[in-house]
C-alpha positions as CSV (number, residue, x, y, z in Angstrom):
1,X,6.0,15.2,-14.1
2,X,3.6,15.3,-11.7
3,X,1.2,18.6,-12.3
4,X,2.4,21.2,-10.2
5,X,5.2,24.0,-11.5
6,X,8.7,24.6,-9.7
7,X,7.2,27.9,-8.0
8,X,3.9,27.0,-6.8
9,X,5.2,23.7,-5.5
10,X,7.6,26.1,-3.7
11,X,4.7,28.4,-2.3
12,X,2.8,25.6,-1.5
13,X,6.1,24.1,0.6
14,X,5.9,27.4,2.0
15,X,2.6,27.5,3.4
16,X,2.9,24.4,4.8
17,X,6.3,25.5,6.5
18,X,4.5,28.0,8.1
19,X,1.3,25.6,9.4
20,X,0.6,25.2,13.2
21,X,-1.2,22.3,12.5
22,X,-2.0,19.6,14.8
23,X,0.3,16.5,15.0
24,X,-1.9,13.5,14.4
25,X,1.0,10.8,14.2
26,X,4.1,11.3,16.5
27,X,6.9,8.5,16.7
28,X,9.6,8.7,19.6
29,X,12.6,6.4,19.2
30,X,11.8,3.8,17.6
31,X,13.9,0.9,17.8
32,X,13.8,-2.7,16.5
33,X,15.1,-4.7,13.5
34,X,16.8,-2.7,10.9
35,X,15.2,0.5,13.3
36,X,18.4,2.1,15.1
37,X,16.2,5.2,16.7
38,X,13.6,6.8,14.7
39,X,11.6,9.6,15.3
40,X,8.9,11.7,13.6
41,X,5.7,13.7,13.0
42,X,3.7,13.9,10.5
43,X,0.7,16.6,10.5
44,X,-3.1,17.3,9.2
45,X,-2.8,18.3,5.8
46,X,0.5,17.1,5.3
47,X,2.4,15.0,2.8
48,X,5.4,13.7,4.5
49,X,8.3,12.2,2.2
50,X,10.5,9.5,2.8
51,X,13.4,8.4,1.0
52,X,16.3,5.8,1.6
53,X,18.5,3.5,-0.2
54,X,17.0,-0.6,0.3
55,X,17.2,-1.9,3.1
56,X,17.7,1.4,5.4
57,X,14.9,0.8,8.1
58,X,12.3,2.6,5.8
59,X,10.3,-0.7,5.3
60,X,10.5,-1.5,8.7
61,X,9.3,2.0,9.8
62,X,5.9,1.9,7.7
63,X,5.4,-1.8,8.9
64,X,6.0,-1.1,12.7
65,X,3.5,2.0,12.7
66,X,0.6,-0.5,11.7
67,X,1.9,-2.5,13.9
68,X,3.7,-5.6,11.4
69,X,6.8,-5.1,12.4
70,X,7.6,-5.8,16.3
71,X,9.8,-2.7,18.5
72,X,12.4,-3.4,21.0
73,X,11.4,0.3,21.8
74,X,9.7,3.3,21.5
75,X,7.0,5.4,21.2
76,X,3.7,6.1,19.0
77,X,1.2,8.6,19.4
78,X,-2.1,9.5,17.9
79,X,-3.6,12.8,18.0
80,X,-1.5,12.7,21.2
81,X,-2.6,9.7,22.8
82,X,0.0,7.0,23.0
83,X,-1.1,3.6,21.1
84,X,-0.3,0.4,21.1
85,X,-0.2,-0.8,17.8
86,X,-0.9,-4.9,17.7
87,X,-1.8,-5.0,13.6
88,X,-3.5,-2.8,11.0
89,X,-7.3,-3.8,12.1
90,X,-5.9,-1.8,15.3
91,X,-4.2,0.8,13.4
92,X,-7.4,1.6,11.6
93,X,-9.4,2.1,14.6
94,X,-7.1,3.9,16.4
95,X,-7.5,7.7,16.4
96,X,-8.6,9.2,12.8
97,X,-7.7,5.8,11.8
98,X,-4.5,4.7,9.9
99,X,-4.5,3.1,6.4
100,X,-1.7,0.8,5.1
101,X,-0.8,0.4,1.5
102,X,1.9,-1.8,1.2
103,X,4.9,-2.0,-1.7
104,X,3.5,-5.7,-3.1
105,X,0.3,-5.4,-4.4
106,X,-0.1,-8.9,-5.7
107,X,0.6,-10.6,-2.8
108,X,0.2,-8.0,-0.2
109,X,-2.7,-5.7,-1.4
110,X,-5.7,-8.1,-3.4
111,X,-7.4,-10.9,-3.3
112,X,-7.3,-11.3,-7.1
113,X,-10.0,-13.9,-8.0
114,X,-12.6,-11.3,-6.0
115,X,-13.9,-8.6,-8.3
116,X,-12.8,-4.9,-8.0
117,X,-15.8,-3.5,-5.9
118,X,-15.5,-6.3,-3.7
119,X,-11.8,-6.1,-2.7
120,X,-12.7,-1.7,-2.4
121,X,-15.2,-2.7,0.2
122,X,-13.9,-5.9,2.5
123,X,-13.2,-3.0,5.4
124,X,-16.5,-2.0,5.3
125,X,-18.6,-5.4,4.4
126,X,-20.2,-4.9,8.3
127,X,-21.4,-2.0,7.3
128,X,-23.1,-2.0,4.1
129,X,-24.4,-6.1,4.7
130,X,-28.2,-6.7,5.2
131,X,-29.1,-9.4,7.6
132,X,-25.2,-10.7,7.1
133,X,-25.8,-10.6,3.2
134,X,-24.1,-8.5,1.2
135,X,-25.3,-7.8,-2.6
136,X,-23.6,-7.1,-5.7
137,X,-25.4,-3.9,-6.2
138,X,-24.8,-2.7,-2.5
139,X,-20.6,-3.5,-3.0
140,X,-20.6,-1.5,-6.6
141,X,-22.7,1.2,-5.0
142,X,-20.3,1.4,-2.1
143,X,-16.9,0.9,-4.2
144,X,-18.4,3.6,-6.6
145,X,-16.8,6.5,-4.5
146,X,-13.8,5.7,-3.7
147,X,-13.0,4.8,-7.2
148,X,-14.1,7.8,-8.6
149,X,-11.4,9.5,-6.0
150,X,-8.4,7.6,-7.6
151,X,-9.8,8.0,-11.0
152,X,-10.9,3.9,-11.3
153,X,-13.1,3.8,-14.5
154,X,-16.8,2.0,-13.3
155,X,-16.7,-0.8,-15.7
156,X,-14.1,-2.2,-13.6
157,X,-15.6,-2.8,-10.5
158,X,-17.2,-5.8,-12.0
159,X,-13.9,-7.4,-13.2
160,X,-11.8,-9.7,-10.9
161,X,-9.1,-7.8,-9.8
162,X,-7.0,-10.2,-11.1
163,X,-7.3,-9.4,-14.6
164,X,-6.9,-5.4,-14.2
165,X,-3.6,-3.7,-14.8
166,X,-0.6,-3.1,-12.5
167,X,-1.9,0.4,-12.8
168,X,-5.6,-0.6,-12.1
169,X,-5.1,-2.7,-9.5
170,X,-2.9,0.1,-7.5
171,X,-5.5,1.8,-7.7
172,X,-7.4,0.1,-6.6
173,X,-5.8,-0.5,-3.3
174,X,-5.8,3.4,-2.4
175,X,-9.3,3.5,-2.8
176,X,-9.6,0.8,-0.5
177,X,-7.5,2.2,2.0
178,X,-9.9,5.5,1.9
179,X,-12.9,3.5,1.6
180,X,-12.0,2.7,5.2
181,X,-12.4,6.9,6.3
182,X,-8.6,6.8,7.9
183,X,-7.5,10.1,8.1
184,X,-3.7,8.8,8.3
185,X,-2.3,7.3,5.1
186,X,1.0,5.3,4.8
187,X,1.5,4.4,1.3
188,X,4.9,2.9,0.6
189,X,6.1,2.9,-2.4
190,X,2.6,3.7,-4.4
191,X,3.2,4.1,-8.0
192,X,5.7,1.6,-8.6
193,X,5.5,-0.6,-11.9
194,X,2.4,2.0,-13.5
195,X,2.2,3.8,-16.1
196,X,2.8,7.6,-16.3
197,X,-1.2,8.3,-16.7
198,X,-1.6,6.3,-13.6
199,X,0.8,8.3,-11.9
200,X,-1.4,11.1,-12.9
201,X,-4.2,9.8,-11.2
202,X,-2.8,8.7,-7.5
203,X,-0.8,11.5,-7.0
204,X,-4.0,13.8,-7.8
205,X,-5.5,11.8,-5.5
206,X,-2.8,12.2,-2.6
207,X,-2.8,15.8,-3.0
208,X,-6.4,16.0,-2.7
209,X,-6.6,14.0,0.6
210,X,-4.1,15.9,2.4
211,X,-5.9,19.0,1.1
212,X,-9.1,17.9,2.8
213,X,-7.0,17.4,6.2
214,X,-5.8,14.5,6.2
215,X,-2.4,13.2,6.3
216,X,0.0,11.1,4.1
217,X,3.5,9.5,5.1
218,X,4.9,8.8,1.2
219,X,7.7,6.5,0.9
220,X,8.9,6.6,-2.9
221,X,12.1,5.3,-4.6
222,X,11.6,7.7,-7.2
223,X,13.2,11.0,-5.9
224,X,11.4,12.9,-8.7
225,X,7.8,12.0,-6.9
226,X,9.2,13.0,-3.3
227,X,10.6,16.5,-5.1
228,X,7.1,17.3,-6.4
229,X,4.8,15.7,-3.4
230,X,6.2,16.3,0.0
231,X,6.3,19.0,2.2
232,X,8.8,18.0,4.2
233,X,11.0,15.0,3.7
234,X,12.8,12.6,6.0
235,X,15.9,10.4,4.8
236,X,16.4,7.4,6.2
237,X,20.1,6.0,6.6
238,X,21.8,3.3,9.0
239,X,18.0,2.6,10.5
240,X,18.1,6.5,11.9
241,X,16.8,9.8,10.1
242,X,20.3,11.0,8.9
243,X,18.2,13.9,7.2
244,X,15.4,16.7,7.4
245,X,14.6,18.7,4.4
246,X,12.3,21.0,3.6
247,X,11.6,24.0,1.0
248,X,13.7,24.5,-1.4
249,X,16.3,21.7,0.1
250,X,14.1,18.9,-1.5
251,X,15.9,18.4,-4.3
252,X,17.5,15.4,-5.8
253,X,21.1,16.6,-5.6
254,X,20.3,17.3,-1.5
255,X,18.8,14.1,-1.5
256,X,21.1,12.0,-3.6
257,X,23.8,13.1,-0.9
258,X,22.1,12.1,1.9
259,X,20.6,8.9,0.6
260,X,24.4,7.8,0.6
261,X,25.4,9.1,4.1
262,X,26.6,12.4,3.2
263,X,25.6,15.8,4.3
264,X,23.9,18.7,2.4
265,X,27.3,21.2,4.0
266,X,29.7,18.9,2.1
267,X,27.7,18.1,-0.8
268,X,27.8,22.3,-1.5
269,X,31.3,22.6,-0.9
């Protein structure tokens, strides 16, 4: 499904199991909202998973480390420094910088009656403008990259947004959100409503971004992408991580089981 064979997914779980990598996002009990008492770390080169039922505190979690979702308590750190977290324009500043892509595009993630290249570059407009004007040319130029990374065919860059695909427009959002050089990614819920090719082509470019160091926190309701793409991966239950799995415990049996409250112990039994 997603490019990668049963055994070297499973080597490539194992190498990261064994990684002394830096931390570069650490959360300590975090409470708030449908948040109970979280807590995590996520590492350079990593692809983190998270799964949970709706409405579990998962949504809540992705929103409160950019700092869109208020704590009653808690703790977040960035390459060891604590943070204070007051919106994502402080997020991506903060540290190697941390990106957001949220779960509704359309209302969340464009501007739709901008064009392609334009919506790519709004993080970066300061720096590519000429005496506060910013040309076509210079936006296309700069949106060029990015695009390329998430597979985003040129001719698009000079549509409205609007009028692409689900599929386009998603992708358009992650190249976006590395347009802006974060190092951190939180994408939550990234490939939902595209189509299988599309699929292709963002979870490519995930893998490829964690392989040049940096770091991903993947929240997916399809447990066949969190099987395939994470290294490790968290379940959230009741507002709390009610699981840790790694290895060969990602699976959707293990994960099934604990998306419902139930342990991996009695689900062998």
């Amino acid at each position: 499904m997603v490019g990668r064979s049963q055994a070297e997914e499973m080597q490539h779980r194992a190498a990261t199991g064994q990684s002394t990598r830096p931390a570069v996002l650490e959360a300590e009990g975090l409470a708030g909202g449908t948040l109970k008492d979280i807590s995590l770390t996520l590492r350079e080169g990593e692809i983190l998973g998270v799964a949970g039922l709706e409405g579990q505190g998962q949504r809540a979690l992705f929103r409160a480390l950019v700092g869109l979702a208020p704590l009653a308590s808690g703790s977040i750190k960035v390459d060891g420094a604590s943070v204070r977290l007051s919106g994502p324009d402080v997020a991506l500043k903060t540290g190697r910088g941390i990106a957001f892509v949220p779960e509704e595009r359309k209302t969340e993630g464009i501007f739709p009656a901008l064009a392609t290249a334009t919506n790519i570059v709004l993080p970066i407009v300061g720096r590519i403008g000429r005496a506060g004007l910013i040309s076509e040319r210079l936006e296309r130029e700069a949106a060029a990259g990015s695009s390329s990374e998430v597979d985003l065919s040129p001719r698009y860059l000079d549509f409205r947004i609007g009028d692409l695909s689900g599929g386009n427009q998603q992708k358009a959002v992650l190249a976006r959100a590395m347009q802006t050089g974060a190092k951190i990614l939180l994408l939550y819920d990234p490939t939902r409503g595209v189509d299988v090719g599309t699929k292709q082509s963002i979870y490519a470019a995930i893998r490829r971004f964690a392989e040049s160091g940096g770091a991903v926190l993947l929240y997916s309701s399809e447990l066949p992408e969190l099987v395939h793409l994470a290294d490790r991966c968290l379940v959230v239950y009741g507002g709390r991580i009610f699981a840790q799995l790694s290895g060969a415990d990602i699976n959707e049996r293990t994960l099934v089981a604990a998306l419902t409250g139930h342990s991996t112990r009695e689900t062998a039994a």
